[in-house]
C-alpha positions in Angstrom: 15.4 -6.9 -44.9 15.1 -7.8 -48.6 13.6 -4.9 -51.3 10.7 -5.8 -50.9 10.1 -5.5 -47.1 12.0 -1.9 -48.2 9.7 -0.6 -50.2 6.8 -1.8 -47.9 7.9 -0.3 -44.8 8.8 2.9 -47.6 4.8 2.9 -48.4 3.6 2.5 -44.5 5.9 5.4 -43.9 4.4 7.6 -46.6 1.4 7.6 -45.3 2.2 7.5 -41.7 3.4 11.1 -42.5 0.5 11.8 -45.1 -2.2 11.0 -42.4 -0.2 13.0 -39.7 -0.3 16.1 -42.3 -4.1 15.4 -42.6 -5.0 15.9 -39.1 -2.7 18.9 -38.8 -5.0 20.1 -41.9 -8.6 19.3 -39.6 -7.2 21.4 -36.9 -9.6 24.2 -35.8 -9.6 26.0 -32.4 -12.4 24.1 -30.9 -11.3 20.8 -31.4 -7.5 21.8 -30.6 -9.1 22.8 -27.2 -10.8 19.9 -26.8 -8.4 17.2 -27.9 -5.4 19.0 -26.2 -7.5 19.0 -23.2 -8.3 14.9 -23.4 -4.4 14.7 -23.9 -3.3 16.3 -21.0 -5.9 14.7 -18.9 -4.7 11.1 -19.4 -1.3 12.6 -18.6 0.3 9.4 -16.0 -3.2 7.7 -16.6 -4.3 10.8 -14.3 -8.0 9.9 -16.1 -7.9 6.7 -15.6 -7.4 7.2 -12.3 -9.8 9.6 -11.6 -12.3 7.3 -13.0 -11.2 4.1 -11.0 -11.1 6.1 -7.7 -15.3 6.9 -8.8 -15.9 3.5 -9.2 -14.0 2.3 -6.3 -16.4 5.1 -4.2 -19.6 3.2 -4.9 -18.9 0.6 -2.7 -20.6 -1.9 -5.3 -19.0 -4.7 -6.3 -19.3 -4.7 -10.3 -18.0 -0.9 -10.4 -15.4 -1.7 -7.8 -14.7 -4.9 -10.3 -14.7 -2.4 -13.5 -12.0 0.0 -12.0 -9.7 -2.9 -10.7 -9.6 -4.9 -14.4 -9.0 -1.6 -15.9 -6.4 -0.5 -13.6 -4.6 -4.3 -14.1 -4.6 -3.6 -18.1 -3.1 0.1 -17.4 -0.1 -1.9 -15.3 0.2 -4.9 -18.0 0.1 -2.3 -21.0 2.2 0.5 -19.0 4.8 -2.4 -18.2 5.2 -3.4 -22.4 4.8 -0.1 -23.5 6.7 2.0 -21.5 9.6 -0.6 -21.1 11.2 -2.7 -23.6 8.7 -2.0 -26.7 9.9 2.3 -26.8 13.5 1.0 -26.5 13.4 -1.7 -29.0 11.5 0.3 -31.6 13.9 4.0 -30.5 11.8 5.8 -33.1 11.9 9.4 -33.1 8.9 12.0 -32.1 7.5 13.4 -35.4 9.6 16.3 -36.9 8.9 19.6 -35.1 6.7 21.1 -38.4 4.3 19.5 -40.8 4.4 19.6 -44.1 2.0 21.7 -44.8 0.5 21.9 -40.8 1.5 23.8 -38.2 3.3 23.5 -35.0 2.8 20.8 -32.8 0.2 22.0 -30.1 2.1 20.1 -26.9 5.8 19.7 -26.1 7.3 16.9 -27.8 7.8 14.1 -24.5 11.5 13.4 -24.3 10.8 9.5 -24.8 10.6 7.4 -28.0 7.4 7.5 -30.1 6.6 3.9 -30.8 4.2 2.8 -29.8 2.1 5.1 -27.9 1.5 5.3 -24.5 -1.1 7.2 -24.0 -3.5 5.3 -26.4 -2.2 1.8 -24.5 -3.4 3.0 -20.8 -6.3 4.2 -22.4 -7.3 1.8 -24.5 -6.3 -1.0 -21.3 -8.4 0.8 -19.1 -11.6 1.4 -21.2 -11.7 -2.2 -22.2 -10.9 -3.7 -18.6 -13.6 -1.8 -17.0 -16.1 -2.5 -20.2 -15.5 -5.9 -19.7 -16.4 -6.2 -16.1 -19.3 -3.7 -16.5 -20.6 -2.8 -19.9 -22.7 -0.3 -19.0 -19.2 1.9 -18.8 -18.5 1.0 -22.7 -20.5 4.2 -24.7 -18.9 6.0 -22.3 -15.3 4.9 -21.4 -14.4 3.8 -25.1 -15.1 7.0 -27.1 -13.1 8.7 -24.4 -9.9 6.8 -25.0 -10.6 6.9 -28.6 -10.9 10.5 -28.3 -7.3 10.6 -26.1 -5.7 8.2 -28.6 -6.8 10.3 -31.5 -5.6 13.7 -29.2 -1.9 11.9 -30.0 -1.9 12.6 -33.5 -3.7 15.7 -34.0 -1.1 17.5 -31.7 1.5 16.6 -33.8 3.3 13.9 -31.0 2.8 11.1 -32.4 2.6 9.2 -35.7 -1.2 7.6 -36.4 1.1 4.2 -36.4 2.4 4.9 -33.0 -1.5 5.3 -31.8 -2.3 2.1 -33.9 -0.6 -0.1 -32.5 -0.2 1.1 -28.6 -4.3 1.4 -28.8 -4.0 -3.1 -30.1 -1.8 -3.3 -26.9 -3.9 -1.5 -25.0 -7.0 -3.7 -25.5 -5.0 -6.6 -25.3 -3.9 -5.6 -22.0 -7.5 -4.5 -20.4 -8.7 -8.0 -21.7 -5.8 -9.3 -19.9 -6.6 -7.4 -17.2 -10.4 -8.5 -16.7 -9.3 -12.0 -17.1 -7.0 -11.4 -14.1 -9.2 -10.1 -12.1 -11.4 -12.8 -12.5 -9.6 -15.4 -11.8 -9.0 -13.7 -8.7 -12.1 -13.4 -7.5 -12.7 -16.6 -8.2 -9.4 -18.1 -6.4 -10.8 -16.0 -3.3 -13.6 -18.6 -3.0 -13.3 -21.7 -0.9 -15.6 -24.6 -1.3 -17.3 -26.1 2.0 -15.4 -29.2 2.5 -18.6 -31.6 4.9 -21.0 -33.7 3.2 -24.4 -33.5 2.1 -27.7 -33.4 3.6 -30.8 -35.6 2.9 -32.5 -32.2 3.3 -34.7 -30.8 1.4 -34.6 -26.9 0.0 -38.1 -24.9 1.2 -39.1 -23.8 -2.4 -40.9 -20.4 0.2 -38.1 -18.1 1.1 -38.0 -14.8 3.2 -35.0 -12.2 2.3 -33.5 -10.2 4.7 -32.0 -7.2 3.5 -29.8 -4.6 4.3 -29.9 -1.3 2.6 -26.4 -0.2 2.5 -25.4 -3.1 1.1 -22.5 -2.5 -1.3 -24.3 -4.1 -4.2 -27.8 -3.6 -3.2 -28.9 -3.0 -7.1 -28.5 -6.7 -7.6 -30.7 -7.7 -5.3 -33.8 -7.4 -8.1 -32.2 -9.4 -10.3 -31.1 -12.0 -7.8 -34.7 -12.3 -6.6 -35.8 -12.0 -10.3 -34.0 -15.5 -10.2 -35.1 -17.3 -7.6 -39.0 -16.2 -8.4 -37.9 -17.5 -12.5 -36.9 -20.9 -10.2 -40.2 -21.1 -9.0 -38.9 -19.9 -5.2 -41.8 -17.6 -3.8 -40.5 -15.2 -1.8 -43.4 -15.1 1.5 -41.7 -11.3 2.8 -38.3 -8.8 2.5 -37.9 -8.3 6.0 -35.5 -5.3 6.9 -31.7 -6.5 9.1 -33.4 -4.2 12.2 -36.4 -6.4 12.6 -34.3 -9.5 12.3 -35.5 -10.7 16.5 -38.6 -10.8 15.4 -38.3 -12.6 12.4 -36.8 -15.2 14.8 -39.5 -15.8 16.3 -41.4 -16.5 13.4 -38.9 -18.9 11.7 -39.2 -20.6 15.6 -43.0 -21.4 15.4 -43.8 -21.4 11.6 -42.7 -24.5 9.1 -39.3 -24.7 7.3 -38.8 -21.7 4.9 -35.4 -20.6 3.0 -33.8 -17.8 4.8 -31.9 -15.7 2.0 -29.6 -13.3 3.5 -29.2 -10.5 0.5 -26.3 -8.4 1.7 -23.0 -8.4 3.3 -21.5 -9.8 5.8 -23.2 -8.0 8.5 -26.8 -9.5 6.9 -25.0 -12.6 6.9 -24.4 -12.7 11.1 -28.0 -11.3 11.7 -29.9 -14.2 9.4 -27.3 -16.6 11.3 -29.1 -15.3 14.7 -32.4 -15.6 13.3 -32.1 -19.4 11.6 -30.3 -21.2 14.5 -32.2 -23.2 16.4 -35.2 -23.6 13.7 -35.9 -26.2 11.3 -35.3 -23.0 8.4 -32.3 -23.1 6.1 -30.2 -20.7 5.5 -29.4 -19.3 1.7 -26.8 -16.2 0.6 -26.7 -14.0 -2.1 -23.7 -11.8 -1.6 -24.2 -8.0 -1.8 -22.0 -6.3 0.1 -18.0 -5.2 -0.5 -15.7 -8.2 0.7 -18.4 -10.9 1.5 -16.0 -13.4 3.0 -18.5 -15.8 4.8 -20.1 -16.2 0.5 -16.7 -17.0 -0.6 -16.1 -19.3 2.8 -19.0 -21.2 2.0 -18.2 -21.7 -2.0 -20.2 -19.1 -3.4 -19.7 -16.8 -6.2 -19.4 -13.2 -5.0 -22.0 -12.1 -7.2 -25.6 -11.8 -6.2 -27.4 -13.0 -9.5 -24.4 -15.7 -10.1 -25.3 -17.0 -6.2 -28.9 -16.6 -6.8 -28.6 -19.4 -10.2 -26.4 -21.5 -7.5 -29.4 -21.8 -5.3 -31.9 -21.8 -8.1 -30.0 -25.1 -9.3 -28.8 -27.9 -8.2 -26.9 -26.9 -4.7 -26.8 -29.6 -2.0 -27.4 -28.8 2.0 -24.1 -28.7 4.4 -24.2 -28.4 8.1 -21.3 -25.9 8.9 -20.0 -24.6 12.2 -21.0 -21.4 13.5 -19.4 -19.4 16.8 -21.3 -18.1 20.0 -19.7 -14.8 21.9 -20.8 -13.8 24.9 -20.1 -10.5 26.6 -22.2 -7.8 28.5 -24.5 -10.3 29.5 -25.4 -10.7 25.8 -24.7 -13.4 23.4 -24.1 -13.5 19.5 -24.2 -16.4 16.8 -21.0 -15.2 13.9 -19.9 -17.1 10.7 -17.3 -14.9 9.9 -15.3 -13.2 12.1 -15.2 -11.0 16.1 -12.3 -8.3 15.9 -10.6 -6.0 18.3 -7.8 -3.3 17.6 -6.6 -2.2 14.3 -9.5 -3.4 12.2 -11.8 -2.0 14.6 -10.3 1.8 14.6 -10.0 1.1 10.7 -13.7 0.7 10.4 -14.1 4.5 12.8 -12.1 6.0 10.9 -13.4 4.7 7.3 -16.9 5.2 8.7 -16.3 9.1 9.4 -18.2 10.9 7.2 -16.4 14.2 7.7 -13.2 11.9 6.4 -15.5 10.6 3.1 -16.5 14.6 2.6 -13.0 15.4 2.4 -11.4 12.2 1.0 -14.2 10.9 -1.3 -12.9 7.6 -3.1 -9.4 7.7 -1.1 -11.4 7.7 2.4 -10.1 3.4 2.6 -6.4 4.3 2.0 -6.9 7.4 4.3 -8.5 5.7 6.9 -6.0 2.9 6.7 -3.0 5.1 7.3 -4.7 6.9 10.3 -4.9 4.0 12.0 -1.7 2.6 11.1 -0.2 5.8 12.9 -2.3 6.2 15.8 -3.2 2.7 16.9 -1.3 1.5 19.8 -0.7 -2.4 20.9 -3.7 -3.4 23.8 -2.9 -6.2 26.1 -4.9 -9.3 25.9 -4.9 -12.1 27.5 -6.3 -16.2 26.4 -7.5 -18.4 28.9 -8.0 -22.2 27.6 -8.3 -25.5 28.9 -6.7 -24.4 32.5 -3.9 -22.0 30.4 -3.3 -18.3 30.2 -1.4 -16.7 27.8 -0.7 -12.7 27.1 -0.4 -10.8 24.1 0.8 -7.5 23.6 -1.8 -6.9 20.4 -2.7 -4.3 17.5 -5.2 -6.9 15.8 -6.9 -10.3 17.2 -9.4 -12.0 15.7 -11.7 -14.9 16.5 -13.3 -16.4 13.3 -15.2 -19.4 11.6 -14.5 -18.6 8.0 -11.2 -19.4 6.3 -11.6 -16.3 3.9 -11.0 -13.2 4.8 -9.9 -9.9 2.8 -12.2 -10.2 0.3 -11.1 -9.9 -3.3 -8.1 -10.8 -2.4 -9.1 -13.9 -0.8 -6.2 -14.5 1.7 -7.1 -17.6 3.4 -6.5 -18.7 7.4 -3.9 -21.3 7.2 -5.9 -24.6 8.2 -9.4 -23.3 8.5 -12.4 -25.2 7.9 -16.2 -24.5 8.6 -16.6 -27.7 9.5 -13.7 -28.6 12.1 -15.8 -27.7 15.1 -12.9 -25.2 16.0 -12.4 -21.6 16.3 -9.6 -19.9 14.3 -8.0 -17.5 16.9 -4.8 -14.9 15.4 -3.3 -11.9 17.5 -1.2 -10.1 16.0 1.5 -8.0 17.6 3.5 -4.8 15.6 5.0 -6.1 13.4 8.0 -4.1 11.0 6.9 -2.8 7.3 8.7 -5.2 5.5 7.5 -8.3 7.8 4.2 -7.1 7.7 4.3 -7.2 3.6 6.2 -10.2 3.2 3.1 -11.7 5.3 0.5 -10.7 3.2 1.9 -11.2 0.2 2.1 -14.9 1.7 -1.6 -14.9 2.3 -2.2 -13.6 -0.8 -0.4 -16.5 -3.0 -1.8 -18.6 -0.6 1.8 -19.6 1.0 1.6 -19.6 4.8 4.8 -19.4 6.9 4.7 -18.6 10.2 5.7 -15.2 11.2 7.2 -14.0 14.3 5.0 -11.8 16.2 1.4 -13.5 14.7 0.2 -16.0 17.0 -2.6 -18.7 15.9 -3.8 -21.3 17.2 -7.1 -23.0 16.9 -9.4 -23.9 20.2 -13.0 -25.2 20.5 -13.2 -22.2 23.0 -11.8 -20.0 24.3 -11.6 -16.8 26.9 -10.2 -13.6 26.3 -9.4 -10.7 28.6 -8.5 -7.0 28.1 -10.9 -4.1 27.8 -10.6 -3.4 23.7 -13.8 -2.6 21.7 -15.0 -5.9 20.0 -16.6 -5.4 16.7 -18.9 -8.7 15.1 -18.6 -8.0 11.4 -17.8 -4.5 11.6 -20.7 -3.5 14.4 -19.0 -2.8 17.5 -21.0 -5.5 20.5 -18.9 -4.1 24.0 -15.8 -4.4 25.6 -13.4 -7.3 26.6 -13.6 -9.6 28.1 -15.5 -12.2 25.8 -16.1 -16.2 26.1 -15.9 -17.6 22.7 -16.8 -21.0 21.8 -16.9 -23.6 18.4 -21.2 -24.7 17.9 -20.4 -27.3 15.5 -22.7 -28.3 12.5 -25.5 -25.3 13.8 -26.4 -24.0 10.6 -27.6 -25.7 7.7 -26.6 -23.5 4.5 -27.2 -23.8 0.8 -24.0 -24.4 -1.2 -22.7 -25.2 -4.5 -22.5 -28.5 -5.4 -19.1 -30.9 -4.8 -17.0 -30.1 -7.7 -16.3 -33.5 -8.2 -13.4 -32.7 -10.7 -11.5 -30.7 -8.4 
């Protein structure tokens, strides 16, 4: 370093120590409470935690969107900050008395001072979150300004530490949001069947659901459409789905917009086949994977613009079950075993009193340890095979797991085939190294998942078998492929793809 870059760094280090003297100086015992408080919060991001777990509770998407982006900046700046920057830097803690202060007001940590970590994770997690939902900003962002500032006025670390780890921290929750982003929108799937000469009913009916995950959108959404010039003839309620049937049966063509999850989803499926209606989505609920099957954004107001535009008309596949003497029309997915005790056990509401935003992990790991293997057994075309199972599955969409968008290997909604997997126990480590396939979109077979894709198919056993999370009856259950039986509003070809 030549004398000049000396006498710089000389400077920056004066007043390093003289703005570290300063807030030793401002100390009184209210704000040493206050800010020794913030400081110990955010101790391990326990905060930022906190705060994610919240969002995650909501069950909407755009909270649910927040805590992830922040969470992804705490692990990008956490991985910089906490790894080779504090070893390449070694600086030392600030000497044990100010001049002219007191005592520092925590223990010094044991690892280097530059840069901080502290004002990183809490400076990535604010501006994640903010990012994906702004309404979090006045209040996530003074809060990690106030833990950042907590560094230096308990005497543990330089205001040049906090500087700088607070400019990798926004860096990282900007990274972060951007991550999750592209995410989500890898997790959607565009409908690969042609266009229709059909066209869109400008009068629509909605059929909602009111514990949709994201049911806040659903004004804005229809705010849309109406801005379009859609005019929206009734809000019918999922529960009086028959009868709206029966109306879409004997009345002209209308758009039938199903604002919700994938449970909305199934019923408009069972109202709209068989009637010269169409059928429209605007995804509200949690994982939406029939929206992101069909090409659509998983946000309500961003699908709403989609149908407001310039979409084109697809005829896509849809699946019949019958069982009990009762019949069903599905574009996502029928499931037995693991995901079905899953759903009981996250649907407990003595487990969400106790559990609050960890009831999914909870719920997850309950199953996982009590669930044992059910026998089932495939008859098709003459055939019979049996499967010792903990999950099968009988779906029509290729996407499944929502944000993560984890695809069926081969899947189409326009194939005229079901997509059949049974699953048997499979060990820890196999069962990672499979979804971690799924999830980068690599799929190898693995021993102990059996797939294959019929037109229809029988299966025996005596399992619950849940439609999108609604448990229908027992096996056994005839499945079977209704190709091209539901004409649905999707985006238009990306022609550059």
């Amino acid at each position: 370093m030549n004398e000049r870059g000396r006498r710089v760094r000389r400077r920056l280090g004066r007043l390093d120590r003289q703005l570290l003297a300063a807030a030793a100086h401002g100390r009184s015992k209210s704000t040493d409470r206050v800010l020794m408080a913030a400081s110990e919060s955010a101790n391990r991001s326990m905060l930022w935690l906190g705060i994610a777990g919240v969002l995650f509770a909501t069950g909407r998407r755009r909270p649910r969107s927040a805590a992830a982006s922040g969470l992804a900046g705490i692990g990008i700046a956490a991985t910089l900050v906490n790894g080779p920057l504090k070893f390449a830097w070694r600086r030392d803690r600030p000497p044990i008395a100010f001049r002219g202060g007191g005592e520092p007001l925590l223990p010094l940590p044991r690892t280097f001072s530059f840069p901080s970590g502290h004002s990183a994770s809490a400076l990535a997690f604010a501006t994640g979150a903010a990012v994906a939902l702004p309404a979090t900003s006045p209040v996530l962002l003074p809060a990690a300004g106030a833990v950042a500032y907590s560094r230096v006025h308990t005497g543990v670390h330089y205001p040049s530490d906090v500087a700088v780890g607070a400019a990798i921290g926004i860096g990282s929750g900007l990274l972060g949001a951007r991550l999750v982003r592209a995410l989500r929108a890898r997790s959607v799937h565009e409908v690969d069947g042609p266009a229709l000469d059909v066209a869109i009913p400008r009068t629509a009916v909605l059929l909602t659901a009111d514990g949709a995950g994201s049911a806040d959108d659903l004004a804005p959404a229809r705010a849309v459409l109406e801005d379009a010039g859609f005019t929206i003839e009734d809000v019918v309620a999922v529960e009086d789905s028959a009868q709206l049937r029966k109306r879409l049966q004997d009345g002209e063509a209308r758009l039938l917009v199903a604002a919700g999850g994938d449970g909305t989803v199934c019923a408009a499926v069972n109202a709209v086949h068989g009637t010269p209606s169409l059928l429209a989505i605007v995804p509200l609920g949690t994982s939406n994977d029939v929206a992101r099957s069909l090409g659509l954004p998983p946000d309500g107001r961003e699908a709403a613009a989609v149908i407001a535009g310039s979409p084109r008309v697809c005829a896509v596949d849809a699946a019949r079950v019958r069982l009990d003497g009762t019949e069903q029309i599905f574009l996502n997915a029928a499931t037995a075993g693991l995901n079905v005790a899953f759903a009981q056990e996250a649907t407990d509401g003595s487990l969400r009193d106790r559990f609050g935003a960890f009831t999914y992990p909870v719920a997850a790991a309950r199953a996982l340890r009590r669930y044992a293997p059910f026998e089932c057994t495939f008859e098709q075309d003459g055939q019979r095979r049996t499967v010792a199972a903990v999950h099968l599955s009988v779906s029509n969409a290729p996407v499944f797991g929502g944000l993560l968008g984890m695809r069926v290997p081969g899947a189409s909604m326009t194939d005229g085939r079901l997509d059949v997997i049974a699953t048997e126990r499979l060990s820890l480590p196999r069962l990672v190294l499979a979804v971690a396939d799924a999830i980068v979109g690599r799929h190898r077979p693995v021993h102990g998942v059996h797939a294959f894709r019929p037109e229809r198919v029988r299966v025996l056993g005596e399992e619950e078998l849940a439609l999108d999370g609604e448990v229908l009856g027992r096996l056994p259950a005839e499945f079977e492929a209704l190709p091209g039986a539901i004409r649905v509003v999707v985006p238009a070809a990306d022609t550059g793809s």
